[in-house]
C-alpha positions as CSV (number, residue, x, y, z in Angstrom):
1,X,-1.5,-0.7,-31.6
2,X,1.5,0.8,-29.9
3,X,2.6,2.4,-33.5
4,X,-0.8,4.3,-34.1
5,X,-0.5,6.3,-30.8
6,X,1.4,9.6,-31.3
7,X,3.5,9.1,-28.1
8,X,4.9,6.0,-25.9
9,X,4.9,7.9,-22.8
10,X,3.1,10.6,-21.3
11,X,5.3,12.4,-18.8
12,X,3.7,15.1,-15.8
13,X,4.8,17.3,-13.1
14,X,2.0,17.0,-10.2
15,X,2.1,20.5,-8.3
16,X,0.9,22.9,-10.4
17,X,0.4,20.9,-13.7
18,X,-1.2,17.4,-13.3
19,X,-2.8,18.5,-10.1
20,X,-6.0,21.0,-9.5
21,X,-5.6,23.8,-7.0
22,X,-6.8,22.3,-4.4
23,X,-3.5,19.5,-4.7
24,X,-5.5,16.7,-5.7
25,X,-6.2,15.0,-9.4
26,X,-9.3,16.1,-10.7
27,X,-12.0,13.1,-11.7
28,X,-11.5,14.2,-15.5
29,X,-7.4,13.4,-15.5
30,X,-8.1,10.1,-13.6
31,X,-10.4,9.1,-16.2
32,X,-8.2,10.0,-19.0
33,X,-4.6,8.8,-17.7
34,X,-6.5,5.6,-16.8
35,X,-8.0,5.1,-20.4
36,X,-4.6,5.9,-21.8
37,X,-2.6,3.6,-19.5
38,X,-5.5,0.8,-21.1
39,X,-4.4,1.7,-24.2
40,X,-0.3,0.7,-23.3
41,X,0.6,4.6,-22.8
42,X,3.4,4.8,-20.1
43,X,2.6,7.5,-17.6
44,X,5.7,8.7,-15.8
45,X,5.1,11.3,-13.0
46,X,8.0,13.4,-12.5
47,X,7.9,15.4,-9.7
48,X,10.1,17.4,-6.6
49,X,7.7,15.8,-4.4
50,X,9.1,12.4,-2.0
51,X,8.1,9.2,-2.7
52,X,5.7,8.1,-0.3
53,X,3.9,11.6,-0.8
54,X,3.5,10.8,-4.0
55,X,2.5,6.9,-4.0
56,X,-0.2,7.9,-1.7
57,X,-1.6,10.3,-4.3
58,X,-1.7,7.9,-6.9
59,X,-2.4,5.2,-5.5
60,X,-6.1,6.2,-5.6
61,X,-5.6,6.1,-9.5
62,X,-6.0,2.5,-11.3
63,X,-2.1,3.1,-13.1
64,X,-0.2,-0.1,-11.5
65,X,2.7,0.4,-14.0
66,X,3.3,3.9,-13.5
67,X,6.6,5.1,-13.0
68,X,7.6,7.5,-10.3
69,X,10.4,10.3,-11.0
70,X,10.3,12.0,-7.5
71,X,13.0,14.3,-5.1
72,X,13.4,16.1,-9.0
73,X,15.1,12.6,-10.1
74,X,16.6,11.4,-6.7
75,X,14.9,8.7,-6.9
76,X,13.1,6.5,-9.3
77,X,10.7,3.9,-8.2
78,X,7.5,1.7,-9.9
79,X,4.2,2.5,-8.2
80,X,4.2,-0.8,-6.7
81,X,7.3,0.2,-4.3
82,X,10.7,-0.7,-6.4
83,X,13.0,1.5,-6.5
84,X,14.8,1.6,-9.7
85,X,17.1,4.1,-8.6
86,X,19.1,6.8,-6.0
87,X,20.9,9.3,-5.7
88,X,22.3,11.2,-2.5
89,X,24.1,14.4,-1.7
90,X,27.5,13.2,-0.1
91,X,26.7,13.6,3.8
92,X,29.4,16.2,4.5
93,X,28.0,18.2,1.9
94,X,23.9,17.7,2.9
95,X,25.3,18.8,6.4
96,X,26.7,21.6,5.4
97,X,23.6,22.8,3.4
98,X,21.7,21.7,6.5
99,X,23.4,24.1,8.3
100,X,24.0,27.1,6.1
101,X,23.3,30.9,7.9
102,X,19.9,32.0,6.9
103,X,17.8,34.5,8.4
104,X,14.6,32.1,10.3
105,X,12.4,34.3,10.2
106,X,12.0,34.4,6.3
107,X,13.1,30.6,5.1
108,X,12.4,27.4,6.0
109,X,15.2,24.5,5.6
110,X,13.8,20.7,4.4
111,X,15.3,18.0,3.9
112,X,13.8,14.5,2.1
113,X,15.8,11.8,3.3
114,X,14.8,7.8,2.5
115,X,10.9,8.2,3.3
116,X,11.8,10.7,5.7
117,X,10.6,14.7,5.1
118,X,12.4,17.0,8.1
119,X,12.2,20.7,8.5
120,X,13.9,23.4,10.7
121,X,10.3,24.4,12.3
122,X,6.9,24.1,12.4
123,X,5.0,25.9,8.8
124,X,1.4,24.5,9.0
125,X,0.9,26.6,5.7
126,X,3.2,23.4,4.3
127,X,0.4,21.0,5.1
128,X,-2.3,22.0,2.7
129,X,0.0,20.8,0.0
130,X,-0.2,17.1,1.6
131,X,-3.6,16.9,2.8
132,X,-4.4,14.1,-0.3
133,X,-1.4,12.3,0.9
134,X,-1.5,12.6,4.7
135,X,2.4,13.5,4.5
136,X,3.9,15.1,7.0
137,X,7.3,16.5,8.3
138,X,9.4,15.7,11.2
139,X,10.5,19.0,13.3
140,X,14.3,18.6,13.8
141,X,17.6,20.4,15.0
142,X,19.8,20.3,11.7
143,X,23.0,21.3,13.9
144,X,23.1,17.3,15.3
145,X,20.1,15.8,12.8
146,X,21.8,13.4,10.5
147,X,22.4,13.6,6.7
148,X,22.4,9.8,5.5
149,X,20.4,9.1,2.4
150,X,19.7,13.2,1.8
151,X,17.7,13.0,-1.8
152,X,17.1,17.0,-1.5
153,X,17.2,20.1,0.2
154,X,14.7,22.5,0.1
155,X,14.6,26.1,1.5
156,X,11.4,27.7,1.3
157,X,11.1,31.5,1.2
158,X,8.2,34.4,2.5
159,X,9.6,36.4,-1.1
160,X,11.9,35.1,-4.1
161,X,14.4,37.6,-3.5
162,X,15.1,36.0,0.4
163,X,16.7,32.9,-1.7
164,X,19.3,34.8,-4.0
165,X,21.9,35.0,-1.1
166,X,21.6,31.6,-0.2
167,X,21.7,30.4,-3.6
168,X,24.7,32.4,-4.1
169,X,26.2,31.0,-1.9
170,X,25.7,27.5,-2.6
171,X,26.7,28.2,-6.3
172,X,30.0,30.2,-5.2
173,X,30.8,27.3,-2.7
174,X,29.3,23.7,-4.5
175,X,28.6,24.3,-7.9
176,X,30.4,21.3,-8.9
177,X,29.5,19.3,-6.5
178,X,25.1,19.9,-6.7
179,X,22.5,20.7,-8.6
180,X,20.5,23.6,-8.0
181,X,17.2,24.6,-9.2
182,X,13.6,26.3,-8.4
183,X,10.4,24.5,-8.5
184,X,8.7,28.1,-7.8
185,X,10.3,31.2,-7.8
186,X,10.3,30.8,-3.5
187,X,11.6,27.2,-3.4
188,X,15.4,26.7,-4.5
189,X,15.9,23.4,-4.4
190,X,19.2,21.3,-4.3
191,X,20.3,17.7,-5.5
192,X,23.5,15.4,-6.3
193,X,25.1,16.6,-9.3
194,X,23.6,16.0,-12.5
195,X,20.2,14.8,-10.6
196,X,17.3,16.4,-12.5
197,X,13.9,14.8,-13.9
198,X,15.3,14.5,-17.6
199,X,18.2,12.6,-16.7
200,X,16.0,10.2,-14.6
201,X,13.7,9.8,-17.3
202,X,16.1,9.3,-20.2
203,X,16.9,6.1,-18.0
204,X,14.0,5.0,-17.8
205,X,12.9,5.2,-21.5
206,X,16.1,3.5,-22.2
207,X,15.2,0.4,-20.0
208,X,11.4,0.1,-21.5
209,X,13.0,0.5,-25.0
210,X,12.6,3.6,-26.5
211,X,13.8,7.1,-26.5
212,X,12.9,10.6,-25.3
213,X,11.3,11.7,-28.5
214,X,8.7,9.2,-28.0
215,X,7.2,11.3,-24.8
216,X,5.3,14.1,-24.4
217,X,6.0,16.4,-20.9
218,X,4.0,19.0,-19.6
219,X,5.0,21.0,-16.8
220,X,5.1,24.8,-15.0
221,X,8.4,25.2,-12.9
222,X,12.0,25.5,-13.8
223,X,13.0,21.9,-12.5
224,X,11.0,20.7,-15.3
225,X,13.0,22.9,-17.9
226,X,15.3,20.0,-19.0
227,X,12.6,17.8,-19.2
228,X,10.5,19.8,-21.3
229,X,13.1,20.6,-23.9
230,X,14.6,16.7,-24.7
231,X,11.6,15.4,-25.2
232,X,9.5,15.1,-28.4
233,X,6.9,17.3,-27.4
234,X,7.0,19.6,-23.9
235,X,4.2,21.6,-23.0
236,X,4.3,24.5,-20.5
237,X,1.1,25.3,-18.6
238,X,-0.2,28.9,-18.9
239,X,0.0,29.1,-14.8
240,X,3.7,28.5,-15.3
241,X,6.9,30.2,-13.8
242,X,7.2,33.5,-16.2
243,X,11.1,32.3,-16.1
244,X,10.1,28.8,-17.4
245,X,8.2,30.4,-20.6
246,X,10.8,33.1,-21.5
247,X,13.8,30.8,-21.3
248,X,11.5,27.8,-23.8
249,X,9.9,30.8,-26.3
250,X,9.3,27.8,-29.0
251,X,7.3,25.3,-26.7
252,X,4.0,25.5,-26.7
253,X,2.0,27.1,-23.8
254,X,-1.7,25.2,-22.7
255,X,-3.9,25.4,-20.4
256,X,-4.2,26.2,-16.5
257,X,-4.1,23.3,-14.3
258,X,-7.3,24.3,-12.2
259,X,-9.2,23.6,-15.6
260,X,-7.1,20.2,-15.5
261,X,-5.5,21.4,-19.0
262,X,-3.4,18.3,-19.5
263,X,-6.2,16.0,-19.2
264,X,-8.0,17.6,-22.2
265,X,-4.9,18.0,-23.9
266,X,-4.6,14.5,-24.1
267,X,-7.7,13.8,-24.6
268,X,-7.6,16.1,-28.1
269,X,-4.4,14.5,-29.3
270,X,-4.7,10.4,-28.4
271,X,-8.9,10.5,-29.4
């Protein structure tokens, strides 16, 4: 049965691609990734989101072997709460990013820790991205907050352009040390080196038995640019990062996600 199906694995970003505008998954992609999942299709959702944000999203959706890429490949885990993998920013180094100089008043500093998501202040604007989930940050001081078990940090800018000194910086002082990318042009985002949802996934693959050209990955940010070009097919979504189309010209460009685009792209190439 397995041989007739055009992929193994269906691979998705959430924000932005697998989910509507309004953060949630629309009743047409539940139906679909559920039939599919029947049919002995892998779904891996890859994502910068933190795992317990993430479970709680799912878990509304009947897709008990689901795999969860999350913290951009930080961490892998099985929906049902393993965790198949981790990796960490070297404390010194997460303390140091904790605690870089940045003007307050334009970006906000978060860190994802274990289950843990802290922040420098209070953004409610933040919240309406985990209203499905009921996820929520901790306010904290990052000048005596910890940095055990840092997966990611996150700085979140008013404009783009309020990130390029910071991520400068960070390249000038630990390029070999992290990995740097943006999930939207106003979120530069920073991880262990080598940590990035490809990587993650080419693990996974290996352990169920089969390889990247047997997914298909659909995704609109530039931490899903890796992912997109190793596998056998990626699709960008037409609400995309303008920087995620121009640097993959060949792969092919669907949908938006408010019209839940992936679903019915499935839908046209597994039926």
């Amino acid at each position: 049965m397995l041989n007739s199906l055009p992929f193994r694995a269906i691979v998705s970003d959430l924000d932005g691609t697998l989910l509507n505008t309004h953060h949630k998954i629309g009743n047409f992609t539940t139906e679909i990734l559920e039939q599919l999942a029947q049919k002995g299709v892998d779904i891996f959702l890859a994502t910068g989101r933190n795992y317990p944000d993430v479970k709680h999203i799912i878990s509304k959706i009947n897709l008990d072997d689901a795999m969860l890429i999350t913290s951009n490949g930080a961490r892998t885990n099985k929906l049902s709460g393993e965790v198949l993998s981790n990796e960490y920013l070297l404390e010194t180094i997460a303390f140091e990013l904790m605690n870089i100089d940045f003007d307050e008043t334009k970006v906000c500093i978060n860190s994802y820790q274990g289950d843990n998501w802290f922040i420098n202040r209070d953004i409610p604007e933040l919240k309406q991205f985990h209203i499905e989930s009921g996820y929520c940050y901790k306010v904290v001081n990052f000048a005596t907050h910890h940095s055990k078990q840092t997966e990611k940090i996150c700085y979140i800018a008013k404009q783009a352009d309020d990130l390029n000194q910071i991520e400068q910086y960070i390249i000038q002082q630990y390029s070999n040390q992290v990995q740097i990318t943006r999930s939207l042009p106003y979120c530069l985002e920073v991880m262990n080196k080598g940590v990035c949802k490809a990587n993650a996934l080419e693990k996974l693959v290996k352990l169920k038995g089969y390889t990247m050209a047997d997914c298909i990955a659909f995704g609109d940010g530039l931490n899903d640019i890796e992912m997109i070009s190793r596998v056998g097919k990626g699709c960008i979504m037409s609400n995309a990062d303008q920087n995620l189309k121009i640097k993959l010209p060949q792969n092919e460009i669907i949908g938006s996600n408010k019209d839940e685009a992936v679903a019915h792209y499935l839908q046209k190439l597994f039926y």
